[in-house]
N, C-alpha and C positions, 0 to 999 in steps of 0.2 A: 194562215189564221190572222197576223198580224194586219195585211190587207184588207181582209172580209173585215175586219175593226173598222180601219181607218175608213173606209169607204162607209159603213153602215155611220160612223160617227159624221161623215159629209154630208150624207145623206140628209141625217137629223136637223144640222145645222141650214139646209139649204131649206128643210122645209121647214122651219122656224123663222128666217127672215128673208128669201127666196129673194135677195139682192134688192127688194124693196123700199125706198126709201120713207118704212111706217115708222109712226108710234108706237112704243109699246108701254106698258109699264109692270110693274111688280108688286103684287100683297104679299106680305107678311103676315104668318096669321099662328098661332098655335091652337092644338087640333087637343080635344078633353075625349079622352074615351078610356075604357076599364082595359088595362093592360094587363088582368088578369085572366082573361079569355080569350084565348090565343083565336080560336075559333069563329068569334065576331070580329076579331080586326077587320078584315075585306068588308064583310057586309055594312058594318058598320061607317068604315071610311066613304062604301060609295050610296049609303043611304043620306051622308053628311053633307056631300057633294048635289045632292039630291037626283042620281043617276044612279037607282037600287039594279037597276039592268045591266050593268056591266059585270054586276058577279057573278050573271051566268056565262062571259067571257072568261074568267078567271077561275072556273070550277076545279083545274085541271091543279092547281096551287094550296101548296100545303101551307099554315103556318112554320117559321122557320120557329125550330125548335136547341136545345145548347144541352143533350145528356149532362155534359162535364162541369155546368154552373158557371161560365165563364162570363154569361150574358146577363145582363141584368134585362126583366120586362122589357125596358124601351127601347132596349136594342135589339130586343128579337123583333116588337113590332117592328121598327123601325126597316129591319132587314126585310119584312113579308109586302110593307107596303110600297117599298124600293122595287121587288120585283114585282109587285101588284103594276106600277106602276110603268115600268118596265115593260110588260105584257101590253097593256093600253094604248103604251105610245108605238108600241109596232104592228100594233090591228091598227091605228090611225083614228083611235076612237076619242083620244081627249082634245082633238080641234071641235069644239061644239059653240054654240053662241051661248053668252050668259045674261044681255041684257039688250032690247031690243032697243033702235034708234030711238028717243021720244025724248023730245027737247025738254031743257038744253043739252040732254045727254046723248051722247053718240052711241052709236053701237056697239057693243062690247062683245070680244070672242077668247072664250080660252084657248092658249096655244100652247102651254106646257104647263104640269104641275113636278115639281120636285118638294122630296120630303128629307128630312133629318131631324137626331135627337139631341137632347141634354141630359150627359151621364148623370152631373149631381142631381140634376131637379129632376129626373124621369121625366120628362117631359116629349111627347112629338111637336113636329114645327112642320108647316104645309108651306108651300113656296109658288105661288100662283104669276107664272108670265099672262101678260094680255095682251090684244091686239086691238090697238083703236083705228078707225079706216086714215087719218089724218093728221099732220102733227100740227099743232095751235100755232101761228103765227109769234106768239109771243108767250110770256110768262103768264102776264095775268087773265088769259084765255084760258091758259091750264089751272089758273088756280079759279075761276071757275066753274070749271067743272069736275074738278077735284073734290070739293066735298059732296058735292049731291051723288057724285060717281062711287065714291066709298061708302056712301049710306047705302044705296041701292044693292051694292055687289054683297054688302053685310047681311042684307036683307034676304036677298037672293042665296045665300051661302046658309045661313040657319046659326042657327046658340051656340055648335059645337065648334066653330073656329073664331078665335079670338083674336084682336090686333090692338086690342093697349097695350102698350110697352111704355112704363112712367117711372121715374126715381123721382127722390125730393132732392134737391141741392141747394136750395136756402132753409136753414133751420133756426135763423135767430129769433127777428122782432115780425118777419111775415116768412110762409114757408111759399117755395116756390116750386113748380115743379117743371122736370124736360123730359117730354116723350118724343119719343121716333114715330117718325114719318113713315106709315107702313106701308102706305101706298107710293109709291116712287115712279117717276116719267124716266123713260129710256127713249130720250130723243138720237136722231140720225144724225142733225147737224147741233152744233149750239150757236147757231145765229138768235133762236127762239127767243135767248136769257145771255145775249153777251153783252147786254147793258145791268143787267142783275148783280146785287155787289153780293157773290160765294166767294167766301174770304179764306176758305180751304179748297185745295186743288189737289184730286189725289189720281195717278197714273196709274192703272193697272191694268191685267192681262186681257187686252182686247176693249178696252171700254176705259174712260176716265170721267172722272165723278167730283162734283165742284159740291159741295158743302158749306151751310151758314146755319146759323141761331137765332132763332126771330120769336117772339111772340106771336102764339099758335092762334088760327085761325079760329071762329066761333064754337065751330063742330069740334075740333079735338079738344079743345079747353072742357067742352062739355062733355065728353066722355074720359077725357082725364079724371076732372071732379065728381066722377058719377060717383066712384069710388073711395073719395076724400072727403072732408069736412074742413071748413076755417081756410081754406085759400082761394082766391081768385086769378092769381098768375100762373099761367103755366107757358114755356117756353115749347119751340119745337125744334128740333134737329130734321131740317130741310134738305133734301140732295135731290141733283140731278145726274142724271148718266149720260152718257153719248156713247154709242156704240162702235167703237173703231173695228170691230172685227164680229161676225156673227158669234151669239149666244151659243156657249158648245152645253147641249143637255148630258145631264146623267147618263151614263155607259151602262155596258151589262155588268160588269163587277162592281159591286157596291163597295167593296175591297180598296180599289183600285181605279176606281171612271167616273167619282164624283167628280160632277161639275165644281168648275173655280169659283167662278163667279158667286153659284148658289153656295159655296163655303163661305164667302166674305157675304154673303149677305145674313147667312146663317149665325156667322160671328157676332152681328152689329145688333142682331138681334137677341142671342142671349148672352152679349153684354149687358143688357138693360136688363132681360128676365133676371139673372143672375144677382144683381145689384139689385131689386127689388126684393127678391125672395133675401137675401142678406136683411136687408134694411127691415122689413117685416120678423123677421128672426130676432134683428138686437135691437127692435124698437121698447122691448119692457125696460134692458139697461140703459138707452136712452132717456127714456122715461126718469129712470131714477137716476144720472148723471145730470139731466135739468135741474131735478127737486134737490138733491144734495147743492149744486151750485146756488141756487136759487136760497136753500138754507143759510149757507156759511155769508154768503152778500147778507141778509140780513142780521146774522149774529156777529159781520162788521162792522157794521154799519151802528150796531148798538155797542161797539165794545168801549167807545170813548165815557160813554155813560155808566158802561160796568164795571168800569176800571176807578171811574171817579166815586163811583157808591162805595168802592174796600174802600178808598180815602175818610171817608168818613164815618162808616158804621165800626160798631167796637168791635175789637177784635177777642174779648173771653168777655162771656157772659153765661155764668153759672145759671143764674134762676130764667133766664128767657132763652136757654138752650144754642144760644148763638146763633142769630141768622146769616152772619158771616161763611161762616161752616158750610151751614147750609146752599147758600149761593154759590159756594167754593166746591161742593159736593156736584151741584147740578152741573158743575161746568166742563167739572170732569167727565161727568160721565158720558154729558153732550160731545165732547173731544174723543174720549175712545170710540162711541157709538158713529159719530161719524168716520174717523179713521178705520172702521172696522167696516164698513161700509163702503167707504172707497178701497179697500184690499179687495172688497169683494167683485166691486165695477170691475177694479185694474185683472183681476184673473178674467173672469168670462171676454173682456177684450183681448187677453193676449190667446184665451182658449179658441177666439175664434181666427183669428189672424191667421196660423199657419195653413188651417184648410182652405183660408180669403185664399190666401198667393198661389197655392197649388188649384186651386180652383181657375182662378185667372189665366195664370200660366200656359194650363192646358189649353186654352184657348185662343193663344199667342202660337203655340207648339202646331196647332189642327192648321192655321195659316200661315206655316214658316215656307210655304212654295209661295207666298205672293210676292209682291216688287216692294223695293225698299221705301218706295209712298204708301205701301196697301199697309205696310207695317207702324208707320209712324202714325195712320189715321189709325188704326186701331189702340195704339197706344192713346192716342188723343180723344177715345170714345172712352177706353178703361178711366182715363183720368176723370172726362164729365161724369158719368155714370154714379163714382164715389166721392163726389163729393161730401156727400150728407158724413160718411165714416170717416171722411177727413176732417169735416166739421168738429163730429164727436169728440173724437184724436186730438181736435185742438182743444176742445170744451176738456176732456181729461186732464190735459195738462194741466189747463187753467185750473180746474180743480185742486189736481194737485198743488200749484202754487200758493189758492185758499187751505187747505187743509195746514202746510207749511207755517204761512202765515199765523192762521189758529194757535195754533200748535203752541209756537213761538210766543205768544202773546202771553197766553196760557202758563207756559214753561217760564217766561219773566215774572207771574203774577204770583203762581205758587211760590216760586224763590223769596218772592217777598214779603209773600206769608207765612210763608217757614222762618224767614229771619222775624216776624215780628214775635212768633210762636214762641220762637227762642229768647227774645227779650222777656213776654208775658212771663213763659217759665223760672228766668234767671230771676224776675223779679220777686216771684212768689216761694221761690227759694232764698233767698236773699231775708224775707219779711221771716217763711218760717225758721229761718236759724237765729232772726231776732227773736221771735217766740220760743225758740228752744232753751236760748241764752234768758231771756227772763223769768222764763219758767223754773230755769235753775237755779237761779239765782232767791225765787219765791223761795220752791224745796229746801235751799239751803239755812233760809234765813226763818223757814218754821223748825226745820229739825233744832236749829240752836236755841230756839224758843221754845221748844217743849220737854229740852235735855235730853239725858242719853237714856236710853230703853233699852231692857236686854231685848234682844231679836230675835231671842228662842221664844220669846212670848207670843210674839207679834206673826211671828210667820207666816203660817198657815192664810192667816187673816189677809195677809199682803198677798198672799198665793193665790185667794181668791177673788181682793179685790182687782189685779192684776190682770187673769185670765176675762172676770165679766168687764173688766173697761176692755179690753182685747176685742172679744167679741161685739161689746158694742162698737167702739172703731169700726170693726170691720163691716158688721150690719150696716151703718151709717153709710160707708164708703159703698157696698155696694147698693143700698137703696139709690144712692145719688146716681153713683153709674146706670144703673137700671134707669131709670128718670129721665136723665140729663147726658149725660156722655152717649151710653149705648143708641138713647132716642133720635140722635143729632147724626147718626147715618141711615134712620129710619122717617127722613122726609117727605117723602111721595103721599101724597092725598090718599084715600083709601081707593077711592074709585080707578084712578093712576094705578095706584101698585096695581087692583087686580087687572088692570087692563095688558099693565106690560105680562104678568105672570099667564093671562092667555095666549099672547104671543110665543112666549117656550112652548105652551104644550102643543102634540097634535090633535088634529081636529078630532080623533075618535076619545081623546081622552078630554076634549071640551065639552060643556054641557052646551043645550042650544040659545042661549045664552050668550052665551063666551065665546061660539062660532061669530056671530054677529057684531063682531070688534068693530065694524067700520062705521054703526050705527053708534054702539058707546063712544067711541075718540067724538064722533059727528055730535052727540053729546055734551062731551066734556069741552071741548072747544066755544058751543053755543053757549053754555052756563059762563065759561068765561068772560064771551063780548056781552053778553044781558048781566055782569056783575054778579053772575050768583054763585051760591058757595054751597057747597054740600051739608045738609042734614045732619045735625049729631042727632045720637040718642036723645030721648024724652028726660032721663034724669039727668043727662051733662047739657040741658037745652042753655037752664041760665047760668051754668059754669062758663058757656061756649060764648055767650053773648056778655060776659063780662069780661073775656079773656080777648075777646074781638075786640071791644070795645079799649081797652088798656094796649091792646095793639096797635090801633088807628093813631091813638096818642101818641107810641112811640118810634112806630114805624113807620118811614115817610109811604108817599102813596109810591113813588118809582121803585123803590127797593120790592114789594112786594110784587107788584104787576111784571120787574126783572125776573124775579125768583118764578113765578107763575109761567113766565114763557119759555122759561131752561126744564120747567114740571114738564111741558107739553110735549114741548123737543123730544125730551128723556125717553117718552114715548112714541113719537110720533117714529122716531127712528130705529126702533127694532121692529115697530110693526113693518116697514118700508123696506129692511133688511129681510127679513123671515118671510115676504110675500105675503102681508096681510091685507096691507093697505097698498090700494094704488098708488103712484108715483104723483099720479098729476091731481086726483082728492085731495094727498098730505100738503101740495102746493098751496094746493089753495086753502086749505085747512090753517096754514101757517102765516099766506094772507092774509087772514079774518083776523088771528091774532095778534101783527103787526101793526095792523089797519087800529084794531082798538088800544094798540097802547100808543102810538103815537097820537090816535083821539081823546086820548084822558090824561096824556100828559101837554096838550097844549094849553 
């Protein structure tokens, strides 16, 4: 039995490169079809293929099926189209031509297909060897006709198999992106490209593979960005092969006789699918670890200026409710709201990490029979592939470091208003024990001037004038607090307050109205940069416009346009946190209002 193997596997080998010195090359492709119809897989793979006649070869083939649930979908497909496939290559039915000679393109023949899956992403991967009659004299002969060759064979193939494979790996001031090279030359010799500077050389079983980074050709830049928006670079990860030993195909146990080769190429490829589907998953936290950093750079960038405003606004002010307070209130709140927001980044990144490594891992583990080069380039794809979450990773920290800093600032600025708090009090303590002491001294100096009274007369009388100055006291004391104390952690605009109080609720318990938060903020922002101010009532119209007016007088302009940008924040940042507000709106939402205080206060 072992024999009838080894011999059937010579066999394959011979009639795939039959000691030939051809060109071949490789597409990479991934295959979309419903993995939930076990029953169309066949048909459907060789309808995709555009060879619906070969299912009548395959009649004999069941879907593989897993009673015991051990299978996920992709690896039952996965197993039926193995042996689908299996079947084809020993009728001799998949050497067929796929693109006829017609300049500048050569002739194109398929000579083997291999297939394999991805556990995480359910995904199939279609693996196409080709035969071209000649190998190019040189490099840049292949890469002419490399791209009109991959248009064509796309063409020729149909919707259902796909070959973008793209990560972003610049994310600061321009984003950039590296896709793989799906189509790949498997030269005989490398005299073709041994003046070519592939600045990675990797040895592996039977073939070695030279490796570089270049800014991608026309064609894949444009199908890179078919899918993107806002960049124009896109890099490509370029390899050649050289075949030192015939390509060994797929065996009969899909267990046990995959091909090496198509494993490492399998690998390369859902490194990249991997690292995409990641990147598209934590692009929302991405999102909002921009806007949070993006925020705190602006709220440092002001703090030399918010720092110098306590210097000089008063610190107790009974009848104007103290705007100090108030700016001291906003800032807080701005500091928890961010800090509570970045607790929230830092969990969904650590939630995702540990399925990141075991995810990777396995992928390391599926190619632990290749050569100690097949391992190192692999590790040296995982690391291209993440850079965008390393970026992040660093962007976190960074964060973190703002948030720190805030914090801090913060943490110095309250201390200092607590100590001034503590002076204000001690002093007004201080004055009322002079009033206490004068007061006494009035009392004492009417009682000796009006002589002695019995005070069983007088009683009652004291008894009551007593309890109603009591009550008045107390009435007084709390009107003022009602007014003035309690109003002075009740700062938010009316339209602010209900905007954040539709953020707590859910949507079923908002009116529709209140759903449409992104249009009020979009709102209240606009009335900020056009100066305008919210509507009172008709009977407080000329209360409001003489209270405005006696404000201008005594409030400078920066102090209030300060206090107006910590209102927005207040806001802007639990709708950002609760998933109200987009991440990159609130950006720019907080741009406009950057934009116009640094315009009105030049």
């Amino acid at each position: 039995m072992a024999r009838q193997s080894s011999q059937s596997t010579a066999r394959r080998c011979q009639t795939i490169t039959n000691g030939e010195p051809r060109v071949y090359a490789t597409l990479s492709t991934r295959l979309t079809m419903d993995l939930h119809t076990p029953n169309a897989w066949i048909p459907h793979f060789c309808e995709a293929l555009g060879q619906p006649q070969w299912a009548a070869h395959l009649h004999h083939l069941t879907p593989f099926s897993d009673p015991e649930g051990k299978h996920i979908p992709a690896s039952c497909c996965f197993r039926t189209l193995y042996a689908a496939l299996e079947a084809l290559r020993q009728q001799g039915l998949l050497a067929i031509p796929l693109i006829p000679a017609q300049a500048p393109l050569p002739r194109v023949e398929l000579e083997d297909i291999s297939v394999r899956f991805s556990r995480f992403e359910e995904s199939i991967f279609v693996y196409f060897l080709l035969k071209l009659p000649e190998q190019p004299q040189h490099y840049d002969a292949w890469n002419a006709i490399a791209s009109p060759l991959h248009t064509a064979l796309m063409q020729r193939l149909g919707d259902a198999f796909h070959v973008d494979f793209h990560v972003r790996i610049k994310v600061e001031q321009y984003s950039e992106f590296l896709c793989l090279q799906s189509l790949t030359p498997l030269f005989s010799t490398d005299t073709a490209f041994s003046n070519e500077a592939f600045t990675q050389h990797t040895q592996g079983n039977g073939y070695r593979r030279y490796t570089r980074i270049r800014y991608a050709a026309s064609t894949s830049t444009q199908r890179t960005l078919a899918n993107e928006n806002g960049s124009h670079f896109v890099r490509e990860l370029q390899s050649i092969i050289t075949l030192q030993a015939p390509i060994e195909p797929d065996g009969q146990q899909e267990a046990s006789q995959r091909s090496h080769f198509y494993n490492m190429l399998h690998s390369e490829v859902v490194f990249f699918y991997r690292a995409r589907r990641l990147e598209n998953a934590m692009q929302p936290t991405y999102n909002t670890i921009d806007f949070l950093n993006d925020l705190l750079d602006k709220l440092q960038s002001q703090w030399v200026r918010i720092r110098s405003l306590f210097a000089i606004t008063p610190k107790f002010s009974l009848v104007n409710r103290s705007q100090t307070s108030h700016l001291f209130f906003y800032i807080l709140e701005v500091n928890a709201q961010a800090t509570a927001l970045r607790n929230k980044i830092q969990t969904e990144l650590e939630k995702e990490q540990g399925p990141m490594l075991e995810r990777y891992e396995r992928l390391h583990f599926n190619a632990a029979a290749g050569t100690p080069d097949e391992q190192r380039y692999l590790h040296y794809i995982n690391g291209e592939v993440l850079k965008c979450h390393t970026a992040y990773s660093e962007k976190m920290n960074r964060l973190d470091r703002s948030v720190n800093r805030v914090s801090g600032s913060i943490q110095q600025l309250r201390e200092d208003f607590d100590a001034n708090t503590n002076i204000i009090l001690q002093l007004l303590m201080f004055l009322l024990s002079v009033v206490v002491v004068v007061w006494g001294l009035v009392v004492l100096l009417v009682d000796k001037g009006m002589g002695v009274v019995p005070i069983s007369a007088n009683l009652p009388m004291l008894v009551l004038i007593s309890l109603a100055a009591l009550i008045l006291i107390l009435g007084v004391y709390g009107l003022i607090a009602k007014l003035y104390v309690n109003r002075s952690a009740y700062v938010l605009e009316r339209r602010v307050h209900d905007a954040v109080k539709s953020c707590l609720r859910s949507p079923p318990e908002c009116t529709a109205e209140e759903r449409n938060l992104d249009a009020r903020i979009t709102t209240i922002v606009n009335d900020f940069v056009k100066g305008k101010i919210a509507k009172p009532p008709k009977w407080l119209a000329r209360l409001a416009r003489l209270k405005a007016a006696k404000q201008d007088r005594k409030t400078p302009a920066y102090q209030s346009l300060i206090t107006q940008v910590f209102e927005i924040s207040s806001l802007i940042l639990p709708a950002v946190s609760l998933g109200k507000l987009c991440p990159n709106k609130a950006r720019h939402h907080m741009q406009q209002v950057i934009d116009t205080v640094e315009q009105k206060l030049k």
